[in-house]
Structure formats: structure tokens, C-alpha cells
C-alpha atoms as a printed R data frame, in Angstrom:
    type eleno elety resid chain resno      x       y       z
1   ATOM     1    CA   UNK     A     1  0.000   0.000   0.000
2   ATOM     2    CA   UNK     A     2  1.283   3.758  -0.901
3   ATOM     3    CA   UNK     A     3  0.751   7.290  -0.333
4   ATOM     4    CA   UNK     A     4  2.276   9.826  -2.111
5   ATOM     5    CA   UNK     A     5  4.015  12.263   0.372
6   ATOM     6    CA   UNK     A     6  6.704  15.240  -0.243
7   ATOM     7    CA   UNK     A     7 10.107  13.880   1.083
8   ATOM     8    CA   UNK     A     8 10.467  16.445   3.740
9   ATOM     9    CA   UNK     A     9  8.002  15.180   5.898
10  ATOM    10    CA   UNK     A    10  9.704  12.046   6.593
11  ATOM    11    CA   UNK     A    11 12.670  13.254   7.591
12  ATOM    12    CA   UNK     A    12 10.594  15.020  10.385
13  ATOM    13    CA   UNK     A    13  9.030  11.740  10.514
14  ATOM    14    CA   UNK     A    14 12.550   9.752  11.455
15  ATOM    15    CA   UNK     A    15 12.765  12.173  14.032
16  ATOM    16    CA   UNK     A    16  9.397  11.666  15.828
17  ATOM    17    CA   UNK     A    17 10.087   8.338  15.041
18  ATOM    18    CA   UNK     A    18 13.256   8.702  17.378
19  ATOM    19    CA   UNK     A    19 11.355  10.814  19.889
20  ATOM    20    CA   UNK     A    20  9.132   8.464  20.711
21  ATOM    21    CA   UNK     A    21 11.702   5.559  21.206
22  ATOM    22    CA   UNK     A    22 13.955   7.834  23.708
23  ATOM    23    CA   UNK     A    23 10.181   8.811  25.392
24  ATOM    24    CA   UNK     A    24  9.711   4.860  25.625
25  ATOM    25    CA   UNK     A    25 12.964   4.239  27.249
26  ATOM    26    CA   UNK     A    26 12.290   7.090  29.719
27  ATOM    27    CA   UNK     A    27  9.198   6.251  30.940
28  ATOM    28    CA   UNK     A    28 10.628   2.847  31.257
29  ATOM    29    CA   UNK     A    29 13.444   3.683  33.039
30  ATOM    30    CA   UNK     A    30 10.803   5.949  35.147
31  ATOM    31    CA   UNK     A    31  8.798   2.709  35.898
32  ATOM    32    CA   UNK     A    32 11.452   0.329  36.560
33  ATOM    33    CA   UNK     A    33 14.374   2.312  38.543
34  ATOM    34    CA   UNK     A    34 16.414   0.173  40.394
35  ATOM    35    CA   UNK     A    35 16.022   2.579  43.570
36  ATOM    36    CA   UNK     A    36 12.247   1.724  43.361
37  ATOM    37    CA   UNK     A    37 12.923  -2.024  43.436
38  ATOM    38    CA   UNK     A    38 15.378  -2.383  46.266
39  ATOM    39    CA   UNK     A    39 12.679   0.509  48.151
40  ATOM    40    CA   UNK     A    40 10.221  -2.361  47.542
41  ATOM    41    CA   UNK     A    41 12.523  -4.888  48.432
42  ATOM    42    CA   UNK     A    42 13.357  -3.039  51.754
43  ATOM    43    CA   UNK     A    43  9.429  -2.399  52.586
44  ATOM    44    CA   UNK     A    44  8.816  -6.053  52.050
45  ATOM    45    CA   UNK     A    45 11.381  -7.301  54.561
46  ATOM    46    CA   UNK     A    46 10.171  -4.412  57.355
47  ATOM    47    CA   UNK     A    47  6.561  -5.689  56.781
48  ATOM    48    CA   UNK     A    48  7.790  -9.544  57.456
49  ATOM    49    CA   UNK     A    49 10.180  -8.016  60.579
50  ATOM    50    CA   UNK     A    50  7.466  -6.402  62.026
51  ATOM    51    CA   UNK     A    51  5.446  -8.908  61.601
52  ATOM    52    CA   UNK     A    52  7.787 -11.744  63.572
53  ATOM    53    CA   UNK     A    53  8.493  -8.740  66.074
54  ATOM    54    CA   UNK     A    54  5.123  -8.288  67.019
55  ATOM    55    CA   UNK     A    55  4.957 -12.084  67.727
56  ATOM    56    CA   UNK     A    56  8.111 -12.024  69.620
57  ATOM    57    CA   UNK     A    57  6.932  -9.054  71.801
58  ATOM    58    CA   UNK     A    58  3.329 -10.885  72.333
59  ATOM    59    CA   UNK     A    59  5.665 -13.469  73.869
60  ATOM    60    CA   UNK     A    60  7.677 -11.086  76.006
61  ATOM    61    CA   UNK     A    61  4.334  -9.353  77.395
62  ATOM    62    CA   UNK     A    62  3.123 -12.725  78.574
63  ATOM    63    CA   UNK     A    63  6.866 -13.231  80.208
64  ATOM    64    CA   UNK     A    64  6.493  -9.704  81.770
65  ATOM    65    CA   UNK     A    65  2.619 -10.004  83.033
66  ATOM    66    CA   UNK     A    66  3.972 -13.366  84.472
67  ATOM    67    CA   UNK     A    67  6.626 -11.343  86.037
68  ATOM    68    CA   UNK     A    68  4.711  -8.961  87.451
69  ATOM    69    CA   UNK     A    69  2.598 -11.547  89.254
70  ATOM    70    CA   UNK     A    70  5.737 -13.478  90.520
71  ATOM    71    CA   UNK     A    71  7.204  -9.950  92.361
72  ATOM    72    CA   UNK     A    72  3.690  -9.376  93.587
73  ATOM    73    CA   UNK     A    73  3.672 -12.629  95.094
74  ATOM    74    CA   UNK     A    74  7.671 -12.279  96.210
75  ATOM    75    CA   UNK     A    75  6.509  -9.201  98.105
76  ATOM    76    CA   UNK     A    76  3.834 -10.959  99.687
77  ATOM    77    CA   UNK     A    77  5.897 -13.505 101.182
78  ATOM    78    CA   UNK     A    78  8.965 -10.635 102.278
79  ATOM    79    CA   UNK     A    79  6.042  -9.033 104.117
80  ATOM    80    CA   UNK     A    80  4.828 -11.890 105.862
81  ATOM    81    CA   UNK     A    81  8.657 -13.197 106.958
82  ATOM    82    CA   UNK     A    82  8.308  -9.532 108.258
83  ATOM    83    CA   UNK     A    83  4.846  -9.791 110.292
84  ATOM    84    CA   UNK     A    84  6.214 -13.005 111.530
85  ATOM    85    CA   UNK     A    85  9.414 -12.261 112.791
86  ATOM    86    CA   UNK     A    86  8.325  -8.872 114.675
87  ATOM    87    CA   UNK     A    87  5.405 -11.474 116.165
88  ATOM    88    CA   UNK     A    88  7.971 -13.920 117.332
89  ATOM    89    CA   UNK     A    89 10.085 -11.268 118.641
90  ATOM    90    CA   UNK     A    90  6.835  -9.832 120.802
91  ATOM    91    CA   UNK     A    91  6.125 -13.044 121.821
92  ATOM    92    CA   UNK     A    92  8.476 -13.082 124.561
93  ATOM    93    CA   UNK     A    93  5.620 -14.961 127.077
94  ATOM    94    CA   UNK     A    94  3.991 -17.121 124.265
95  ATOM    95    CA   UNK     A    95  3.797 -20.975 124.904
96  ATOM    96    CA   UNK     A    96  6.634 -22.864 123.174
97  ATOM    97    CA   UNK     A    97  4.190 -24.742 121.127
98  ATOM    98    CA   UNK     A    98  3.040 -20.986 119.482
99  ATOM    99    CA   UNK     A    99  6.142 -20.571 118.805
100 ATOM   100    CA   UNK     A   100  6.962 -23.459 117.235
101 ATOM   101    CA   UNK     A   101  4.135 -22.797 115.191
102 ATOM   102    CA   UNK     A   102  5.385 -19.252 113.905
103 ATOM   103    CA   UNK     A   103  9.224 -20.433 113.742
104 ATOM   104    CA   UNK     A   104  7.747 -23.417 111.350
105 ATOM   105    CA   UNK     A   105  5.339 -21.123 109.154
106 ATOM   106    CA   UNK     A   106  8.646 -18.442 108.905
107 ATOM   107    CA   UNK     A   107 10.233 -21.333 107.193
108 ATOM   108    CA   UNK     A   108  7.875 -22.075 104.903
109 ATOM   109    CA   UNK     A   109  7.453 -18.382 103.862
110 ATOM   110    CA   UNK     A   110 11.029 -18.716 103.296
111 ATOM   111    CA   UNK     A   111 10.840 -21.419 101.016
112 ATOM   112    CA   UNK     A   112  7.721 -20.291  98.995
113 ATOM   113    CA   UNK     A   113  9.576 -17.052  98.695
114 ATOM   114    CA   UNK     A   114 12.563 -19.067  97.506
115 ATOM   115    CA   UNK     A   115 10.706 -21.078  95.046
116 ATOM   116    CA   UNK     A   116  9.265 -17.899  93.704
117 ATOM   117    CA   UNK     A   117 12.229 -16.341  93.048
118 ATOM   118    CA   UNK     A   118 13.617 -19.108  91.412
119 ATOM   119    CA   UNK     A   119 11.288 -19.696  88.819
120 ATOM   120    CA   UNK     A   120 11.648 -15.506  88.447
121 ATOM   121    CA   UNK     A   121 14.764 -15.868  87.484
122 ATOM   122    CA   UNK     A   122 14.006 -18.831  85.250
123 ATOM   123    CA   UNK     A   123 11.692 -16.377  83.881
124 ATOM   124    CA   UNK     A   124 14.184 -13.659  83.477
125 ATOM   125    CA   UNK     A   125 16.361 -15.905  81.676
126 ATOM   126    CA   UNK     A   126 13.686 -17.303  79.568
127 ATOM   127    CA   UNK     A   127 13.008 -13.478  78.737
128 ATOM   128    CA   UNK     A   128 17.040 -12.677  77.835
129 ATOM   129    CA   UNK     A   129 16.966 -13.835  74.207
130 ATOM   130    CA   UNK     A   130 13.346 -12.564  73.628
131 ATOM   131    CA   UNK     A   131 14.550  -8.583  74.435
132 ATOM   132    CA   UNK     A   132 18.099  -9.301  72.718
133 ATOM   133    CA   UNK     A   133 15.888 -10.418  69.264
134 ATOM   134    CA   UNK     A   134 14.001  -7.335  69.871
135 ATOM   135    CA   UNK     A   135 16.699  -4.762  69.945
136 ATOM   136    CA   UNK     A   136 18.126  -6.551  67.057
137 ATOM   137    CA   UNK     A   137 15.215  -6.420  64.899
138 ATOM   138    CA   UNK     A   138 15.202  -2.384  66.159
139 ATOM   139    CA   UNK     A   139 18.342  -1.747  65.353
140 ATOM   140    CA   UNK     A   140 17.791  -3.561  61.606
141 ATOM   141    CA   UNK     A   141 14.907  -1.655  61.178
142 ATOM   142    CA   UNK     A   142 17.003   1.862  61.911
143 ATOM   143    CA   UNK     A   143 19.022   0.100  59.089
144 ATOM   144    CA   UNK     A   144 16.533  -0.253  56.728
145 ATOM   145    CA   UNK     A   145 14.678   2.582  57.613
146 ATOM   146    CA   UNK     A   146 17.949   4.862  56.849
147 ATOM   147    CA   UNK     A   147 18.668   3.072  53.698
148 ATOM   148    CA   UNK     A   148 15.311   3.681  52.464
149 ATOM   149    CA   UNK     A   149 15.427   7.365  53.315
150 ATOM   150    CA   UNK     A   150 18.736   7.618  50.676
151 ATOM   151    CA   UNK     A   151 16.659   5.478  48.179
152 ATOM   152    CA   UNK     A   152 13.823   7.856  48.291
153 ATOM   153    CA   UNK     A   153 16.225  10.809  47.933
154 ATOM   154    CA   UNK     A   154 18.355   9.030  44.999
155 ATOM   155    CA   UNK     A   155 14.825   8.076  43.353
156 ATOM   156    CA   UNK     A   156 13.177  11.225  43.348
157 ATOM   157    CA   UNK     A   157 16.090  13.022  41.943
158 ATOM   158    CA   UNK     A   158 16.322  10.668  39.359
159 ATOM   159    CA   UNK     A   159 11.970  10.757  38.770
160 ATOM   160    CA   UNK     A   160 12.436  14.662  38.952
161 ATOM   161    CA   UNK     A   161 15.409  14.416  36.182
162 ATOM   162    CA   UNK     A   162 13.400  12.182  33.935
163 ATOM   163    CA   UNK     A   163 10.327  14.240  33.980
164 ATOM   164    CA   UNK     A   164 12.213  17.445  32.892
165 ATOM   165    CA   UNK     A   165 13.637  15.333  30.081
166 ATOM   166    CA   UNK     A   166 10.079  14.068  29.290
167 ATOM   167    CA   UNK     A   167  8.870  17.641  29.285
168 ATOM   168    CA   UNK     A   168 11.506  18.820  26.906
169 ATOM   169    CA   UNK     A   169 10.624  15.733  24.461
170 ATOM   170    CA   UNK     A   170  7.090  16.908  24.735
171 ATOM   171    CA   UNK     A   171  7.781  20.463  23.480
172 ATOM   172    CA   UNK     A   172  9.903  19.049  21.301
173 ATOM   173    CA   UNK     A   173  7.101  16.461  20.148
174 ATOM   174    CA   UNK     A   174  4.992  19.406  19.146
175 ATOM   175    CA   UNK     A   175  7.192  21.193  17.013
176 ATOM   176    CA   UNK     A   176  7.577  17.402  14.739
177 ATOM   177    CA   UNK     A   177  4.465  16.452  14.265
178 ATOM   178    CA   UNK     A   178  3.598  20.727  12.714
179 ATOM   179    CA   UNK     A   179  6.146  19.731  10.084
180 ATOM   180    CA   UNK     A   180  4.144  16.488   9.324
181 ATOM   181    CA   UNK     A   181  1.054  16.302   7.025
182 ATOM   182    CA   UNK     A   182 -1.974  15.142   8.855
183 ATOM   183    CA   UNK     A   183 -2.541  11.998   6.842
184 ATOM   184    CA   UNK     A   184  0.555  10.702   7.476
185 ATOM   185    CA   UNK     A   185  0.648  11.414  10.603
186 ATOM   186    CA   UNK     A   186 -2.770  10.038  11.698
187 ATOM   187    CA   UNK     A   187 -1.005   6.768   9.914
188 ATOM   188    CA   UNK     A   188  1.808   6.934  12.196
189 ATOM   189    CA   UNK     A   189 -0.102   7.382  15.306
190 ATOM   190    CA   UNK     A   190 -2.428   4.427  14.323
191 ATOM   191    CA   UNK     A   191  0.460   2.114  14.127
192 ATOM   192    CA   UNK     A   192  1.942   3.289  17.112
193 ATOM   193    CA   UNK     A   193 -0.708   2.385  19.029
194 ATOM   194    CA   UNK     A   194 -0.994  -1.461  17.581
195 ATOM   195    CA   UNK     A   195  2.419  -2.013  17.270
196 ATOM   196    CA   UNK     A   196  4.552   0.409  20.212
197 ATOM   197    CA   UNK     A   197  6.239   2.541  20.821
198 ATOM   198    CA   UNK     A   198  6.656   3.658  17.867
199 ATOM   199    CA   UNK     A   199  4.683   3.798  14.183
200 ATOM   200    CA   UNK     A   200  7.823   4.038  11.998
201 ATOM   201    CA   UNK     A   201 10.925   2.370  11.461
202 ATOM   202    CA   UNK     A   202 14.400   2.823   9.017
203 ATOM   203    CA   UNK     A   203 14.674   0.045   6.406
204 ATOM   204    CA   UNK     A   204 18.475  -0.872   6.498
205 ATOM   205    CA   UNK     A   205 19.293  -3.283   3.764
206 ATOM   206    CA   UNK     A   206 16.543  -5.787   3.594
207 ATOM   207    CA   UNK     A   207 15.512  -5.751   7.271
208 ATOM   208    CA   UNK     A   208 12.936  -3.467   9.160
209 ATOM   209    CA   UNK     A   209 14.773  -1.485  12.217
210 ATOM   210    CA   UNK     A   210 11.329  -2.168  13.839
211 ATOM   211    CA   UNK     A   211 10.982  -5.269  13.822
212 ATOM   212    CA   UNK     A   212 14.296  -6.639  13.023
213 ATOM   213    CA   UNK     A   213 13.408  -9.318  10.576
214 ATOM   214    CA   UNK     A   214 14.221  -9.352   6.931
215 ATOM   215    CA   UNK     A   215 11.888  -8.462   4.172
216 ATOM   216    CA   UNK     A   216 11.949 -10.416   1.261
217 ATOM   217    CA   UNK     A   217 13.761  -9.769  -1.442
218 ATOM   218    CA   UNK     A   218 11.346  -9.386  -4.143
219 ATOM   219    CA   UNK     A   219  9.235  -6.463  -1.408
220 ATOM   220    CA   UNK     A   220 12.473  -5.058  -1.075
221 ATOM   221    CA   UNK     A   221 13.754  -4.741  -4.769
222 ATOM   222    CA   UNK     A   222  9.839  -3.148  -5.445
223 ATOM   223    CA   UNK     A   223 10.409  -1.240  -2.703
224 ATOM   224    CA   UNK     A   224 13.152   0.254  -4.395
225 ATOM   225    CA   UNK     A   225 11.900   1.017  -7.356
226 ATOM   226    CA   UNK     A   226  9.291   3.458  -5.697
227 ATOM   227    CA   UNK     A   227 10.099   7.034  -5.759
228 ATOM   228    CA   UNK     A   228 10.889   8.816  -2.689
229 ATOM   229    CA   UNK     A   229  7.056  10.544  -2.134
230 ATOM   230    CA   UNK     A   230  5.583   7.219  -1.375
231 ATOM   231    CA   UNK     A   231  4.895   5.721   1.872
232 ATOM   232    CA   UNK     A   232  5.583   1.772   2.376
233 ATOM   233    CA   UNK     A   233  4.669  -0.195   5.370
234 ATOM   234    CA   UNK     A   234  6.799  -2.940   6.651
235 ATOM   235    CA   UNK     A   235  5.094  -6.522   5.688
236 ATOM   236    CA   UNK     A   236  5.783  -7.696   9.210
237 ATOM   237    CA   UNK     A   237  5.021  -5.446  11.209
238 ATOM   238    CA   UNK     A   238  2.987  -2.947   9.785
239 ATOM   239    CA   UNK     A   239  5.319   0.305  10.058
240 ATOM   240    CA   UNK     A   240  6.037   2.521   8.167
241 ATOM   241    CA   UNK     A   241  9.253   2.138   6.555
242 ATOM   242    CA   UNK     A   242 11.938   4.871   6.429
243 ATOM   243    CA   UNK     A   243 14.029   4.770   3.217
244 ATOM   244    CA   UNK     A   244 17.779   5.820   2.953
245 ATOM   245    CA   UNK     A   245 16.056   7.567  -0.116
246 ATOM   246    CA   UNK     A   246 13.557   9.619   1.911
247 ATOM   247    CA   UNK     A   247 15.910  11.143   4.572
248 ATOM   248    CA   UNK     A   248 18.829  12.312   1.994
């Protein structure tokens, strides 16, 4: 299929053509920064630490509320070794058998106070690797949290660099497609928007710069037999195909 067009055109056309690529490739790179996939990365591991911190800490409350009952009870006993030795000492006229009673309940406070303490300190030691996984997970989420700081920093600059560059291609955009007749330009943008990201490609020898495959050889010896005004279309992939011819 041809279209007779004035040659100047398509050399505007090679450049849109071009445009369009380096406007692909930037809102590529835009999409796919490597600062925005290590951010991700980063956000992923502090949801799965948090996640295995919170558990650990539901542990270390249950430890602690366990804890709190244990001193509770400690001080319970300290205060009745207390009440019973002042009693004893009082009891100065009490019957032996009284005070054999006291001296034998001071002992047992002593060893239900023991016994409590003991499995405190069982506790507390159950408790040591719970609050030393804790401050490590803090201390690797400072970590992560300051390395994500720099990759929002190094990512916006580089978003903010890209988009200036993208603005300047737009402007740019707009003074191409002036120079470009409406048909052939309504052509281009068609293709473009089967084919992406662009509607036009440079035949080099016998293969499409689009597409990269080789036309045959008969297309591309009538090809060249076609004067410069007319517009081909690649067989393969439906661009439109850039002669050497047309750009001179």
C-alpha cells in the first residue's frame, strides 16, 4: 500500500520516530528504577520483621505479666517473713508450742519465697533472648529505615530528572508532528498504538529497524523502485518504513 508524500516530511518523521523511542525508554526507566525495586525490596522485609516482632513481643508481654505476678507474690511472702518475725520477737511470754508454730510457718514463707524467686529468674532468663531479638530487629529496622530514606532521595532526583527530560521531548514532540502532514501522521499514530512505541521504522538493507526481521527480497527490490514521495509499510510489522532515499 502507498501514499504519495513530499520527502520532507519524513525526515521530520525519522525524528518523531526517534522521539518516541527515547520517550519509551524514559518512561521505562521511570517505571522500573532500580532505587524503586530495592525501596520495595526493603518495605517487604520491614513488613515480614514487624510482623515476627510483634509475635516475639506478644511473647515477652506474657513473660512480663507473668513477672509482674511473681514480684507481687515475692513481696507478699517478704512481708509476711516480716509480720512473723516482729510477732515472734513480741512473743516473749507465748507458749513454746506458738512458737513453734510461727518459727515453722517463717520457714515455709522462706521457702515459697525461695521457690518464687527461682522460677523468676528462670523467667528472666527465659526473657534474655526474647529482648536481645528485639533490639536486634530495632536496630535492623534503623538500618533499613535509613537506607530507604537515601533510596527515596536518589529516586526522586532521578523521577524529577526524567520528567524534565520528558517535558523537553514533549515540546519538542509538538514542534515534529507541525512539520508532518496530517494523513501521514494520523497513519503513524495508528500504528503506534498497535504495534509500540513507535509507528515508523528505518529500512536498512533488507531488514525493518522495527521489527528486526528481513523483508523479502522481491518487497524489497519493489520497494526500491518506488520514488521517494511514497509511503511503504513494513510486511511484518505494519510500520512505516523509512528509506535511505527519503531522509537524503
Amino acid at each position: 500500500m502507498t501514499e504519495p508524500m513530499p520527502q520532507q516530511p519524513f525526515q521530520a518523521l525519522a525524528a518523531l520516530q526517534e522521539l518516541d523511542r527515547e520517550v519509551h525508554q524514559l518512561r521505562h526507566r521511570r517505571g522500573n528504577l532500580p532505587e524503586a525495586t530495592a525501596l520495595k525490596e526493603l518495605l517487604d522485609a520491614e513488613s515480614s520483621a514487624a510482623s515476627s516482632a510483634a509475635e516475639v513481643e506478644t511473647a515477652r508481654l506474657v513473660l512480663v505479666e507473668r513477672q509482674v505476678e511473681l514480684e507481687n507474690a515475692i513481696g507478699r511472702q517478704t512481708k509476711r517473713f516480716h509480720d512473723l518475725e516482729r510477732q515472734m520477737q513480741a512473743a516473749t511470754n507465748a507458749a513454746p508450742r506458738d512458737l513453734e508454730a510461727m518459727d515453722h510457718e517463717l520457714h515455709q514463707v522462706l521457702e515459697h519465697r525461695s521457690r518464687l524467686e527461682d522460677e523468676e529468674l528462670a523467667l528472666m532468663e527465659e526473657m534474655e533472648p526474647l529482648e536481645q531479638a528485639l533490639e536486634t530487629a530495632h536496630q535492623a529496622h534503623l538500618s533499613r529505615a535509613e537506607e530507604m530514606a537515601a533510596l527515596r532521595v536518589v529516586g526522586s532526583a532521578i523521577v524529577a530528572e526524567i520528567d524534565g527530560t520528558l517535558e523537553e521531548r514533549r515540546v519538542t514532540r509538538e514542534g515534529l508532528v507541525g512539520a508532518i502532514p496530517e494523513a501521514l501522521l494520523s497513519k503513524y499514530e495508528a500504528i503506534k498504538v498497535k504495534v509500540g512505541p513507535i509507528g515508523a521504522a528505518r529500512l536498512i538493507g533488507h531488514r525493518c529497524d522495527g521489527c528486526s526481521l528481513d523483508l523479502p527480497a522481491v518487497e524489497v527490490d519493489r520497494i526500491s523502485k518506488l520514488g521517494v514521495e511514497e509511503v511503504v509499510t513494513c510486511e511484518n510489522c505494519g510500520r512505516i518504513l523509512l528509506r535511505a532515499s527519503q531522509l537524503a
